[in-house]
C-alpha positions as CSV (number, residue, x, y, z in Angstrom):
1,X,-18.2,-3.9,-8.5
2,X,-16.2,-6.6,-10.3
3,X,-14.0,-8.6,-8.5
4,X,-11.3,-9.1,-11.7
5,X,-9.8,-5.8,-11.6
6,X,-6.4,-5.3,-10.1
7,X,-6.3,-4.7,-5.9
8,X,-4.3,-3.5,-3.4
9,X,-3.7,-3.6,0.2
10,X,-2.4,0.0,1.8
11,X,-0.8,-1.5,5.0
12,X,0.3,0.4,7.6
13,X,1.8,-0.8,10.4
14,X,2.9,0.2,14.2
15,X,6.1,-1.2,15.2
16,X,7.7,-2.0,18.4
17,X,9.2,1.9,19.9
18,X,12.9,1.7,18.6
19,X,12.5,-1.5,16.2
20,X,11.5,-0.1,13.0
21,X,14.6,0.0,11.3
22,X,15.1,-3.8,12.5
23,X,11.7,-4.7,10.9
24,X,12.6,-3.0,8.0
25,X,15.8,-4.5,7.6
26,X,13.8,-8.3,8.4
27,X,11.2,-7.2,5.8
28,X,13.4,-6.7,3.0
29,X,15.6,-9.8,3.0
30,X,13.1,-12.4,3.6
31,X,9.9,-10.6,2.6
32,X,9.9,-8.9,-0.3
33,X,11.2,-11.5,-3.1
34,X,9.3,-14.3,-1.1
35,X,5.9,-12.1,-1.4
36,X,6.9,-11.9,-5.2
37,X,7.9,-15.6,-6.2
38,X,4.0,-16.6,-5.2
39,X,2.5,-13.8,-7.3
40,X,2.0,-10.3,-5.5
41,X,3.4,-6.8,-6.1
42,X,5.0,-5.3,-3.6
43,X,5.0,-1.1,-4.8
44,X,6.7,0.2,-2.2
45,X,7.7,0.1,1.4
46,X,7.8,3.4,3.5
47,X,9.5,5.2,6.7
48,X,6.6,7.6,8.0
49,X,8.4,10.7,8.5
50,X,5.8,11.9,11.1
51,X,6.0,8.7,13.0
52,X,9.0,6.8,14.0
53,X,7.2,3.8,14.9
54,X,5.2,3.5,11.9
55,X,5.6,1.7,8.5
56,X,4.1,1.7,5.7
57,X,3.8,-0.7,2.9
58,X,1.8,-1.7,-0.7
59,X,1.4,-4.7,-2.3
60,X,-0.8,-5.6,-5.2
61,X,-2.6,-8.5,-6.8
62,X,-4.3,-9.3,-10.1
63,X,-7.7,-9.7,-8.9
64,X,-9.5,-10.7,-5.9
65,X,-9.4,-14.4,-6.6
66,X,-5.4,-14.4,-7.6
67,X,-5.3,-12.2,-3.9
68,X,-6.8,-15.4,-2.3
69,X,-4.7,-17.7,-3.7
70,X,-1.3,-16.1,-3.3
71,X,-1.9,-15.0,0.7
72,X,-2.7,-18.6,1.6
73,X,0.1,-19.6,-0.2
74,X,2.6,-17.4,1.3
75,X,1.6,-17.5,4.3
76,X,0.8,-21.1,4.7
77,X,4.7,-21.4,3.1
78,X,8.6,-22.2,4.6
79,X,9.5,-18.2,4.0
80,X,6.4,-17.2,6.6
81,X,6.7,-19.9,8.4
82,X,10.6,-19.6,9.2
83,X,10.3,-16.0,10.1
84,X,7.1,-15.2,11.8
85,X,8.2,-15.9,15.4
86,X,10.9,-13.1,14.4
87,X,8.2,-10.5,13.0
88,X,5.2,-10.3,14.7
89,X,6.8,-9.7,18.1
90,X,7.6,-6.3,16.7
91,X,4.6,-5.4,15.7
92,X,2.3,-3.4,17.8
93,X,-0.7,-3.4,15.5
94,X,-1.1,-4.2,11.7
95,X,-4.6,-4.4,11.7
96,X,-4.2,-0.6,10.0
97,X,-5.2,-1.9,6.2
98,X,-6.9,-0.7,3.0
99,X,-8.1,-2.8,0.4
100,X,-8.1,-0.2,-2.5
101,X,-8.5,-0.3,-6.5
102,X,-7.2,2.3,-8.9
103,X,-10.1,4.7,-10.0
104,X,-11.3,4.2,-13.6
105,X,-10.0,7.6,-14.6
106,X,-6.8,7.9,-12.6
107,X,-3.1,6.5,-12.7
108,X,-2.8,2.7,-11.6
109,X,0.7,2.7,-9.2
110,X,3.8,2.9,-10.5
111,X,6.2,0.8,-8.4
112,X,8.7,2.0,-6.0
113,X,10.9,-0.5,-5.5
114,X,12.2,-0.7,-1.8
115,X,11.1,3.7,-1.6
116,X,11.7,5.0,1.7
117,X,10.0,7.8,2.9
118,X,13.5,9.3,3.7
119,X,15.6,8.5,1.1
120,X,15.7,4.9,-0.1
121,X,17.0,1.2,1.4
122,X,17.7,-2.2,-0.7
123,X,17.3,-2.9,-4.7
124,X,18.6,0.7,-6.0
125,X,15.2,2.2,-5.6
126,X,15.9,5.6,-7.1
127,X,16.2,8.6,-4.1
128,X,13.4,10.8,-3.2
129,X,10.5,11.7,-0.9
130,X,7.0,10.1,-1.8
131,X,4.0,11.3,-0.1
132,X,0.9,10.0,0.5
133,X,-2.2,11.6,1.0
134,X,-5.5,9.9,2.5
135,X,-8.4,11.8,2.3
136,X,-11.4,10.7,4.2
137,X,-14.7,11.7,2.5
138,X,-17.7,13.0,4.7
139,X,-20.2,13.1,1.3
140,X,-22.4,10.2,0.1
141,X,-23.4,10.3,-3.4
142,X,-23.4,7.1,-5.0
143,X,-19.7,6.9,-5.8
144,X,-18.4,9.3,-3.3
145,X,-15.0,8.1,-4.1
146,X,-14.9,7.9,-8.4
147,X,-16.8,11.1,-8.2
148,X,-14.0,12.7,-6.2
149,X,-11.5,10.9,-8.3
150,X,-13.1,12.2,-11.4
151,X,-12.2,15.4,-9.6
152,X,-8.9,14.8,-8.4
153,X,-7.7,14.0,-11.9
154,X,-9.1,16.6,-13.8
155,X,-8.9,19.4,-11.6
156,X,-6.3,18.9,-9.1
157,X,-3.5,16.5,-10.9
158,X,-2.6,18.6,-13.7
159,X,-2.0,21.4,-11.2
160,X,0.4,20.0,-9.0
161,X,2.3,17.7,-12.0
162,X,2.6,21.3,-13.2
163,X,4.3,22.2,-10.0
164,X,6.9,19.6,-9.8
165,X,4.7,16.6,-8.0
166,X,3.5,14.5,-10.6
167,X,1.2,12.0,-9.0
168,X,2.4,8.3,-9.0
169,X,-0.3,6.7,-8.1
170,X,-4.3,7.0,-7.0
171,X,-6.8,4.6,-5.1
172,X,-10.4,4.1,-4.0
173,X,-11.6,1.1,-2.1
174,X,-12.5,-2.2,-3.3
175,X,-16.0,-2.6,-2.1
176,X,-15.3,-6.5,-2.9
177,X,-15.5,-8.7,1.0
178,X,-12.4,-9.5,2.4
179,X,-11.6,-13.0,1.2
180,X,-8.8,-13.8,3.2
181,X,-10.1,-13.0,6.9
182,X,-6.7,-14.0,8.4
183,X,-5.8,-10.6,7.5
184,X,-8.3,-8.2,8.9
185,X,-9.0,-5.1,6.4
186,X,-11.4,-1.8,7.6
187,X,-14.0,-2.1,5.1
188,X,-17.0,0.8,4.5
189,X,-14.4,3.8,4.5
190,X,-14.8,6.3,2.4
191,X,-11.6,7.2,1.1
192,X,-9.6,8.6,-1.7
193,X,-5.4,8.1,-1.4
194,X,-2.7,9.5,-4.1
195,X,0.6,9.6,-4.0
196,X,3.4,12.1,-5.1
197,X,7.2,12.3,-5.5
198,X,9.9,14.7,-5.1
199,X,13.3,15.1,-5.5
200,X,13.9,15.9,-2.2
């Protein structure tokens, strides 16, 4: 696999019991437009409804190379550097990461500015309820991941955009190595991850 197609990280996070909102509030003023000015795409940070303690958050970059680059640069900058000592004492673990790449045949992301999984926070983001699905794949054909996507978005989109939940997104991994090991990823799952929306 190429390494100049577009990536992203699927970045879940366990937060300090009763400090999620705070790191939420913490991550939208000083995280999001800093991530931004050095060249990512954030597409969407998330309240898991299922797990009080848990957020979840994507960001993307142009290529593998351009994902290099712009994490050493944030995180070697004043932004990071001011604000660290305040973040990483509230988090538990956020080792919980996905380096993904949209499927050749399915939607890339469409960005969710500031999307709460309950309603929305910061930036207007328009109201709703996004849900992610991750599907861990127990098959090993060659591509066990763009043969299920081929699947996916022939057989199963259509059917639920037809119900009311168009998909927003899709992902497989990137099989590319990790090239910023600061950040620990899990690399060798086999997994395929789309996202819908509703109103409510």
């Amino acid at each position: 696999m190429a390494d100049d197609h577009p990536v992203y990280e699927l970045r879940q996070y366990k937060i300090v019991k009763g400090e999620r909102e705070r790191f939420m509030r913490l991550f939208d003023a000083a995280f999001v437009e800093s991530q931004e000015a050095v060249g990512m795409r954030l597409y969407g940070q998330f309240a898991d409804l299922d797990d009080p303690d848990r957020f979840v958050w994507i960001r993307g970059f142009g290529d593998m190379a351009s994902r290099e680059k712009t994490l050493s640069e944030f995180y070697s900058g004043p932004v990071w550097q001011a604000h660290r000592d305040e973040a990483n004492p509230l988090l538990v673990d956020n080792d919980n990461v996905l380096l993904m790449r949209s499927p050749a045949c399915g939607p890339h992301p469409t960005r969710i500015d500031a999307a709460r999984a309950a309603g929305t926070f910061g930036r207007g983001a328009a109201p709703g309820l996004v849900v992610l699905h991750l599907c861990t794949l127990w098959k090993d054909p060659a591509d066990p991941e763009d043969s299920f996507a081929r699947f996916f978005e022939h057989e199963v989109a259509p059917v639920i955009a037809a119900a009311g939940l168009p998909v927003i997104g899709s992902f497989v991994p990137a099989r590319s190595p990790n090239n910023f090991p600061r950040l620990p990823v899990r690399e060798g799952e086999k997994v395929f991850v789309w996202m819908t929306r509703a109103a409510d």
